[in-house]
C-alpha distance (Angstrom), angle and dihedral (degrees) to the residues before:
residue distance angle dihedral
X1 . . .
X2 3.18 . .
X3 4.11 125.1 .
X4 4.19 88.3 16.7
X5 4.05 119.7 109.3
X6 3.83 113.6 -114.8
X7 4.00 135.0 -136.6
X8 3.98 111.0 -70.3
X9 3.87 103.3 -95.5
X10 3.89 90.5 41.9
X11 3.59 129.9 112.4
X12 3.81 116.3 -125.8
X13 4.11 133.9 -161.4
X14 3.81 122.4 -151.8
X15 3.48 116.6 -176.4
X16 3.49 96.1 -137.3
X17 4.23 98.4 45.6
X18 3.09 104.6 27.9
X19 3.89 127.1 -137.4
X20 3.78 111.4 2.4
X21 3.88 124.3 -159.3
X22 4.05 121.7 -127.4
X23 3.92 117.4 -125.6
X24 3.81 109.1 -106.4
X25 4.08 75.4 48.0
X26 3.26 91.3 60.2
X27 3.81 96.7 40.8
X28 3.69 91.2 58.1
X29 3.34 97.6 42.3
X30 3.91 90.1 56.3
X31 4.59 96.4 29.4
X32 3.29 117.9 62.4
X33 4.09 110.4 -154.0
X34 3.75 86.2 -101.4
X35 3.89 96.7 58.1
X36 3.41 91.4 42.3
X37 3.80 96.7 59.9
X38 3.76 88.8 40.6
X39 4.03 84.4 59.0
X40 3.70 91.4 44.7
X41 3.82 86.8 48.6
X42 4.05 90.4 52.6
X43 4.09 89.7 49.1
X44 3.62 82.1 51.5
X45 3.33 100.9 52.4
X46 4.14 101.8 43.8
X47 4.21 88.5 52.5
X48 4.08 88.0 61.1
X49 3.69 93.9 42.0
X50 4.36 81.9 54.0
X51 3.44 88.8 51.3
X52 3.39 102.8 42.3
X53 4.35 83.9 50.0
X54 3.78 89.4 44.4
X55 4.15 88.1 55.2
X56 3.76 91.0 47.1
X57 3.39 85.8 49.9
X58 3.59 96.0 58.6
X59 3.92 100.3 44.7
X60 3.96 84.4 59.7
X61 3.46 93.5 43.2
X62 4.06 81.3 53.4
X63 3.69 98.5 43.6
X64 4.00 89.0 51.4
X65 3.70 90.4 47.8
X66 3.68 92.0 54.5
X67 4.04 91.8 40.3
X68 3.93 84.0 52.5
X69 3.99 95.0 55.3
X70 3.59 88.8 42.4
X71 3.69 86.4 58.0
X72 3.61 98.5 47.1
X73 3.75 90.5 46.8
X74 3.77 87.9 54.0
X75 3.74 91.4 49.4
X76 3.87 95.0 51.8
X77 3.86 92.1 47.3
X78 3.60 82.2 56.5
X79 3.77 96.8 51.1
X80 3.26 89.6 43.6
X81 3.70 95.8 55.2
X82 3.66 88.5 42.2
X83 4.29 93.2 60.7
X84 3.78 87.5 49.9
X85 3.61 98.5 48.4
X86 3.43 95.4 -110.8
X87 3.31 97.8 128.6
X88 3.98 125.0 153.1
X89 3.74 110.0 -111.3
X90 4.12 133.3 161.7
X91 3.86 108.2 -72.1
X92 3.45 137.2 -136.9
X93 4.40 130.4 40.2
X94 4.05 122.0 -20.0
X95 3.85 94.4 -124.8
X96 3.31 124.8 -153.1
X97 3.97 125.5 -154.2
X98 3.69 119.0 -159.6
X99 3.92 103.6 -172.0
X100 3.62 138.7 -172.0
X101 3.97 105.5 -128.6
X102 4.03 98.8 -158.2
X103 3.65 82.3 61.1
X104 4.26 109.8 126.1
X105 3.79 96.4 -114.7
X106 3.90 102.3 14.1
X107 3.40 106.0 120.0
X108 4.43 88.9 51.7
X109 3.78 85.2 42.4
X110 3.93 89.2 57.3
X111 3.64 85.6 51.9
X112 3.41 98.6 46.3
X113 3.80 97.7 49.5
X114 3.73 100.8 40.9
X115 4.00 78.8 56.6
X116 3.76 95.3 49.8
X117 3.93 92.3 44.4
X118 3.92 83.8 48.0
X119 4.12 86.2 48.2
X120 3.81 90.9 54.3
X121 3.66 96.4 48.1
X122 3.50 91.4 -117.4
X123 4.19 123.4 155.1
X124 3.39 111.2 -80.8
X125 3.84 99.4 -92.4
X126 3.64 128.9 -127.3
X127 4.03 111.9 -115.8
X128 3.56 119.8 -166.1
X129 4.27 128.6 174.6
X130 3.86 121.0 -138.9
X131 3.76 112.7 -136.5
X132 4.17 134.0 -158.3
X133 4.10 87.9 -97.4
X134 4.14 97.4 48.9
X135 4.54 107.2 18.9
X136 4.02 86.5 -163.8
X137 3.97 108.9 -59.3
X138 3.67 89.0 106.7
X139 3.80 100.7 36.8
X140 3.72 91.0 49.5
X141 3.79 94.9 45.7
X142 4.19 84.9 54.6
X143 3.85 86.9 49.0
X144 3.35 90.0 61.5
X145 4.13 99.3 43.2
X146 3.94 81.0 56.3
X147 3.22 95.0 60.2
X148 3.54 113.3 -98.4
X149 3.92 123.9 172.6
X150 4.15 91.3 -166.8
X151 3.43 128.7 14.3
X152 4.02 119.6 -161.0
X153 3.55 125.2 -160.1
X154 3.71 110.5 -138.0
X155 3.77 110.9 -156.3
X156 4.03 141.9 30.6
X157 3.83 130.4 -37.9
X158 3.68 101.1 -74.1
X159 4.45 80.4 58.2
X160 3.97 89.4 49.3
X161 4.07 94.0 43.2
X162 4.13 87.6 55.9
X163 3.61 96.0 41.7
X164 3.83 88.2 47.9
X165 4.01 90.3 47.1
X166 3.87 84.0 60.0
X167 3.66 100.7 42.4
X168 3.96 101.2 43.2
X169 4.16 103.1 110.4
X170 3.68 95.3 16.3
X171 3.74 94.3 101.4
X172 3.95 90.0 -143.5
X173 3.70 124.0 108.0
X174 3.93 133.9 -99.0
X175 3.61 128.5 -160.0
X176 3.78 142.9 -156.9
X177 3.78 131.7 -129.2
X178 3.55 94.8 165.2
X179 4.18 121.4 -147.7
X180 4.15 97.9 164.1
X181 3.80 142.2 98.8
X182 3.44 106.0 -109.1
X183 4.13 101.2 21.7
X184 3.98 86.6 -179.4
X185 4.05 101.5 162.3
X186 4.38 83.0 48.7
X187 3.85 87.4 54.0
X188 3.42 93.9 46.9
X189 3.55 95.5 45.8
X190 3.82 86.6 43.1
X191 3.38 98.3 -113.9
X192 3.24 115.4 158.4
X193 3.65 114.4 -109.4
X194 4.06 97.5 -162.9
X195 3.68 109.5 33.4
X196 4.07 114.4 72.2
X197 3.11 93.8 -179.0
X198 3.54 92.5 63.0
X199 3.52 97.0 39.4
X200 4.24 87.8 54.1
X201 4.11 83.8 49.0
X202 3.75 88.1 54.8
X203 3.71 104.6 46.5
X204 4.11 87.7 45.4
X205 3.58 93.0 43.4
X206 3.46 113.1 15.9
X207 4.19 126.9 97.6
X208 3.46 132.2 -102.7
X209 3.57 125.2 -116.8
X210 4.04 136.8 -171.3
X211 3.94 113.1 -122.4
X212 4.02 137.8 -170.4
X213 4.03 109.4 -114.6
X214 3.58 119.7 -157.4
X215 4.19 129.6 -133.6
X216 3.54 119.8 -155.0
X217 4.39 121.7 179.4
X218 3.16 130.6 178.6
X219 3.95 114.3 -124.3
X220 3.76 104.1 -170.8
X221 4.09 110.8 13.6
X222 4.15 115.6 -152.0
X223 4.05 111.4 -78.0
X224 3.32 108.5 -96.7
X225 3.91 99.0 -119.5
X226 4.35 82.0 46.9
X227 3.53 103.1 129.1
X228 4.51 114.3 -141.6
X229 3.59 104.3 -106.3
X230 3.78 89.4 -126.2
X231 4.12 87.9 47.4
X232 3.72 124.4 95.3
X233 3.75 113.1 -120.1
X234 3.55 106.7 -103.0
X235 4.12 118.1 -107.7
X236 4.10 126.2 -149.8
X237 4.31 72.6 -122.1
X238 3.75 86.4 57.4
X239 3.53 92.9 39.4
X240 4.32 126.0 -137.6
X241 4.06 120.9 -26.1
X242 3.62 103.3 -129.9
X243 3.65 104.2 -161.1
X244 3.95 102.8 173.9
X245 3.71 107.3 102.9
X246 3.62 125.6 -126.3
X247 4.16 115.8 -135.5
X248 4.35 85.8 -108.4
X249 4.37 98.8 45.5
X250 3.75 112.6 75.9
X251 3.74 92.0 172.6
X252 3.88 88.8 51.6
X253 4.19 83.8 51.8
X254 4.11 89.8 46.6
X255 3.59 91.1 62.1
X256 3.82 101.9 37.9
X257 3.57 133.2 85.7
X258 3.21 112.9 -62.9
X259 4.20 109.6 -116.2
X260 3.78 114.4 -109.1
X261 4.07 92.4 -129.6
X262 3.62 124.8 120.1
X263 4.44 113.4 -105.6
X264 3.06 128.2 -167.3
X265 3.73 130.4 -142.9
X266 3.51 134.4 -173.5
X267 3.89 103.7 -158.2
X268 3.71 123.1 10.6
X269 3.80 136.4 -3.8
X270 3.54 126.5 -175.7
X271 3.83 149.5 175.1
X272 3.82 124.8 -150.8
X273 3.61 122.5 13.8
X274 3.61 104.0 15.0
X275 3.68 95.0 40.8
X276 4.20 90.8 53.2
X277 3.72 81.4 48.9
X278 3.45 97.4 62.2
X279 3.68 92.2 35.8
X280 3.78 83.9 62.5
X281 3.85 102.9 50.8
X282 3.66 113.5 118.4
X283 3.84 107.0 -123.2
X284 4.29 87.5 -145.1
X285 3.45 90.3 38.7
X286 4.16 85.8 52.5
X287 3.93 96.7 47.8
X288 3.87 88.8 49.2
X289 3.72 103.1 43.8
X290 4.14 110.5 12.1
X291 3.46 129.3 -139.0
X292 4.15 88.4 -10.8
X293 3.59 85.2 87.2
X294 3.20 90.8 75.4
X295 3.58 108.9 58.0
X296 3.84 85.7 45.8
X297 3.87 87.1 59.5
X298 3.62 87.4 41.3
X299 3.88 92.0 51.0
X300 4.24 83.1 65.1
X301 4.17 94.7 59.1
X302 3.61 97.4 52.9
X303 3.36 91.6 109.4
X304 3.78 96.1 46.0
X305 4.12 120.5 133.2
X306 3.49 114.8 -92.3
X307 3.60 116.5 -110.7
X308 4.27 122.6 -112.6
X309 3.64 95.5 -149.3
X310 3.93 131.6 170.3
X311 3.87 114.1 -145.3
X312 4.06 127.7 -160.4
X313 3.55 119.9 -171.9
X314 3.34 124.6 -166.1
X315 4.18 102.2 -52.1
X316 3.84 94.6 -27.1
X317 3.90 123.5 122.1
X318 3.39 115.7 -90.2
X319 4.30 118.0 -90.9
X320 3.48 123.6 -153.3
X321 4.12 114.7 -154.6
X322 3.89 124.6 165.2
X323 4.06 99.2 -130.9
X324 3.71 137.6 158.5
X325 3.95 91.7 -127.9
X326 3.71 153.3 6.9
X327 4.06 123.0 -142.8
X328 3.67 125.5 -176.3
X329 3.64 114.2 -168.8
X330 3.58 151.4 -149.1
X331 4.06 103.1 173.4
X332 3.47 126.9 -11.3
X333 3.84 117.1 -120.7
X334 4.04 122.0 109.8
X335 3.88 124.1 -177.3
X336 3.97 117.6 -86.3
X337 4.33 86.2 51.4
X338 3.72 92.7 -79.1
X339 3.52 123.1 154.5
X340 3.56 110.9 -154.5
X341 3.95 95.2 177.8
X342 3.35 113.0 7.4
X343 4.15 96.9 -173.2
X344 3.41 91.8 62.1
X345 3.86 117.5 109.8
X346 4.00 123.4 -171.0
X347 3.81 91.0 -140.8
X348 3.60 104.3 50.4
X349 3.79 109.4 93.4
X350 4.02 97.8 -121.5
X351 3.38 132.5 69.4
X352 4.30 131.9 -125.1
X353 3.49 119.9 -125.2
X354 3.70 119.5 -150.6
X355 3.93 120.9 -169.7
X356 3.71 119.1 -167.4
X357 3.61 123.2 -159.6
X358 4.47 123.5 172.1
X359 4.00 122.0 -177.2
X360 4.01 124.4 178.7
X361 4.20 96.7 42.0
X362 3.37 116.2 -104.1
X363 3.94 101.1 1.3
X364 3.98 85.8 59.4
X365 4.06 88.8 54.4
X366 3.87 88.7 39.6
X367 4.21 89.9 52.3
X368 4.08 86.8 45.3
X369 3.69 100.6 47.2
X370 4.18 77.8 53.2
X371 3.56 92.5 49.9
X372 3.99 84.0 55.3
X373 3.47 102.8 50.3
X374 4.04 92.7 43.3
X375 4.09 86.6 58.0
X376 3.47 94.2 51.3
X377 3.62 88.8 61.4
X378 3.71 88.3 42.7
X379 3.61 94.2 -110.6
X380 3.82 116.6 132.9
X381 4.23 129.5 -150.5
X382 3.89 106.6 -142.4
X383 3.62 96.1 169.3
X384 3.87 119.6 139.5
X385 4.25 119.3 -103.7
X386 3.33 100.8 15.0
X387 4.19 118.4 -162.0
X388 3.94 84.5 -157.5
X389 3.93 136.7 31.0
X390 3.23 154.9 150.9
X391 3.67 127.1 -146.1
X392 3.30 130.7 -164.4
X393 4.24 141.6 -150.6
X394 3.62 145.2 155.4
X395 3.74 136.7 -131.1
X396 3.54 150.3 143.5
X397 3.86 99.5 -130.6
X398 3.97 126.5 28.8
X399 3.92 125.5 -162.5
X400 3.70 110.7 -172.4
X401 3.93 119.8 -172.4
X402 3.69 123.5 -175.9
X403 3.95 125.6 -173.0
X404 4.23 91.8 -137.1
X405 3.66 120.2 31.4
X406 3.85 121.0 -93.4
X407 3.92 141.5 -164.5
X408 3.71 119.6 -88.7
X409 3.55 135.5 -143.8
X410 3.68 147.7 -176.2
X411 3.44 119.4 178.2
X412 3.80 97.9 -24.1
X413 4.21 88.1 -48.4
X414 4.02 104.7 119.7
X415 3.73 102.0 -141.2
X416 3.83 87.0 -163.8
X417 4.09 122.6 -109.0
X418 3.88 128.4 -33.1
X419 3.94 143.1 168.9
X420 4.17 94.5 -148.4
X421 3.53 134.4 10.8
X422 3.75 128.5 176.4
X423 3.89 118.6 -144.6
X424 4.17 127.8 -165.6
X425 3.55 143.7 171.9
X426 3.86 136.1 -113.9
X427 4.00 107.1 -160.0
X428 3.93 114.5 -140.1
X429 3.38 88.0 -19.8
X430 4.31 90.8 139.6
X431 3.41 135.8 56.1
X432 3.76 119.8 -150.0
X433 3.73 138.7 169.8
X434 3.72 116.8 -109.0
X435 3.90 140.8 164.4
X436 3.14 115.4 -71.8
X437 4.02 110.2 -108.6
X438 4.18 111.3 -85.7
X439 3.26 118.6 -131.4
X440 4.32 113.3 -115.9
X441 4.11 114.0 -107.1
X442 4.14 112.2 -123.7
């Protein structure tokens, strides 16, 4: 009929268009059989390349899935952990650093070891800063109220003698990272001195070990109108001596009194020589050149009075000796690799007592400094009349009594001036950090 479509494949009048041409007609009118496969080939090709995107699809979709549970079981392990306390914190000991600030290098050294705690995943660690009022008793004993497994004294041996007054008793362990001139208990625990990062290594990683701590009081401090031996009395031209110290004059506290308070030192006190040595050292001088400074302030009492002194050890009678000086010690090693008493061991619950004695000037000094360096190879000088020696005793308890006050000392800390001083020991009464022992080469 006329103005209705027909069946594909048919051929159709309009009035108006004339004949009209059915699609498959037209398709292979315009196809050949060749294009037409080549389409058919195309259609082909596109459905594998959707399923082969539609598979990939699916082994993501797989692999996240199985990523996702893995996540979810991590998660609930984690909770899990977390209700039992089990929960996964830094490892290892709280440290504690009690630090010196006028220290050269302190304030990059904080830096640098908060970062290297930080580094080995450590607790954060407790820092605390002596001051002129409180050197580190206080500030160690608040270390240790915080919590503190190991508390380290930053600094030089007046940092180390404070710490160590607030850890002796306490059972737990200090360590060293030494900063100071003379660093004598790190030398004689063989820390080293110059590399950090070997001193950080040993207080990590090194063992702990009990040590003797020595006492030292002053009985009878100098009269307060006592003039220094090597002090000019004062004149109404020079105007009043005023020999109490003031918390910021250490030369002021050298010649004072001495205070009648119990130190402690940890490896050699002395009165006399030594002590005026020390007393001497030019604190510049010190920070520019170390522990040389004090054989150059040394160099300017070598022609000090000798010393009448009474000694007491332990229950003995008294002995009276003219000498130059007095040491008490703990261990044995002093900066420069000299071995001032090489018997003397930190652990053995008694202390060595070396007396010192030079006659003639500078050849006696010259003949002791040989005596010195002979010991330390354990090689002794018996000869007859000596102009310079050494000797050397042991005892638990010293009493030292001089006729005109001296200089004191404790570990390179001038107490100020005294006519008698008693000195003891505490066995293994401090724990400290050391190296763990070497193994000898073949």
């Amino acid at each position: 009929m006329q103005g209705y479509p027909l069946a594909a494949g048919h051929v159709a009048h309009h009035p108006a268009r004339g004949t009209t041409v059915g699609p498959a007609a037209r398709r292979g009118a315009v196809e050949g059989p060749r294009a037409y496969r080549v389409r058919m080939g195309l259609e082909g090709w596109l459905l594998t390349a959707a399923l082969v995107v539609a598979l990939v699809a699916l082994g993501l979709t797989l692999v996240l899935l199985r990523q996702h549970a893995a996540l979810r079981a991590e998660l609930a392990a984690r909770e899990a952990a977390s209700s039992s306390g089990d929960v996964s914190v830094p490892s290892g000991p709280r440290l504690a650093f009690v630090a010196n600030p006028s220290k050269n290098g302190a304030a990059a050294i904080k830096v640098s070891l908060l970062a290297r705690c930080a580094a080995e995943k450590l607790p954060e660690p407790v820092w605390l800063e002596t001051t002129i009022e409180d050197p580190g008793v206080g500030q160690t004993r608040e270390a240790l109220s915080r919590g503190a497994d190991l508390v380290v004294a930053v600094g030089g041996d007046g940092t180390v003698r404070a710490v160590a007054e607030g850890m002796v008793g306490t059972g737990k362990p200090m360590a060293l990272f030494p900063l100071g001139t003379g660093n004598l208990l790190a030398r004689n625990l063989d820390i080293s001195v110059t590399d950090r990062e070997e001193a950080f290594r040993i207080l990590l990683d090194g063992t702990d070990r009990s040590i003797d701590v020595g006492w030292l009081q002053v009985l009878t401090p100098a009269p307060v109108d006592d003039v220094a031996p090597d002090e000019p009395p004062a004149t109404e031209a020079a105007g009043p001596r005023h020999l109490a110290p003031g918390p910021h004059d250490p030369e002021a506290a050298a010649l004072a009194p001495a205070d009648t308070t119990k130190h402690i030192f940890l490896v050699i006190a002395g009165l006399g020589f030594d002590a005026a040595m020390v007393a001497d050292a030019d604190a510049t001088l010190k920070s520019k050149v170390g522990w040389i400074a004090y054989f150059l302030a040394g160099a300017r009492h070598l022609h000090g009075r000798r010393l009448d002194m009474t000694i007491t050890l332990d229950d003995h009678p008294p002995v009276q000796a003219r000498l130059r000086t007095l040491m008490v010690g703990n261990c044995g090693k002093l900066p420069g690799g000299i071995t001032l008493i090489p018997d003397a061991l930190i652990d053995d619950g008694v202390h060595d007592v070396a007396a010192i004695d030079t006659r003639g000037g500078i050849m006696g000094w010259a003949q002791l400094f040989g005596e010195v360096v002979l010991q330390g190879f354990g090689l002794k000088n018996d000869l007859p009349n000596k102009i310079g020696r050494i000797d050397h005793a042991r005892a638990e308890r010293v009493l030292l009594h001089v006729e005109r006050a001296e200089q004191v000392q404790v570990d390179g800390d001038v107490l100020g001036r005294a006519v008698e001083v008693r000195t003891w020991v505490e066995p293994l009464a401090l724990v400290v950090r050391a190296p763990i022992p070497r193994l000898s080469t073949r």
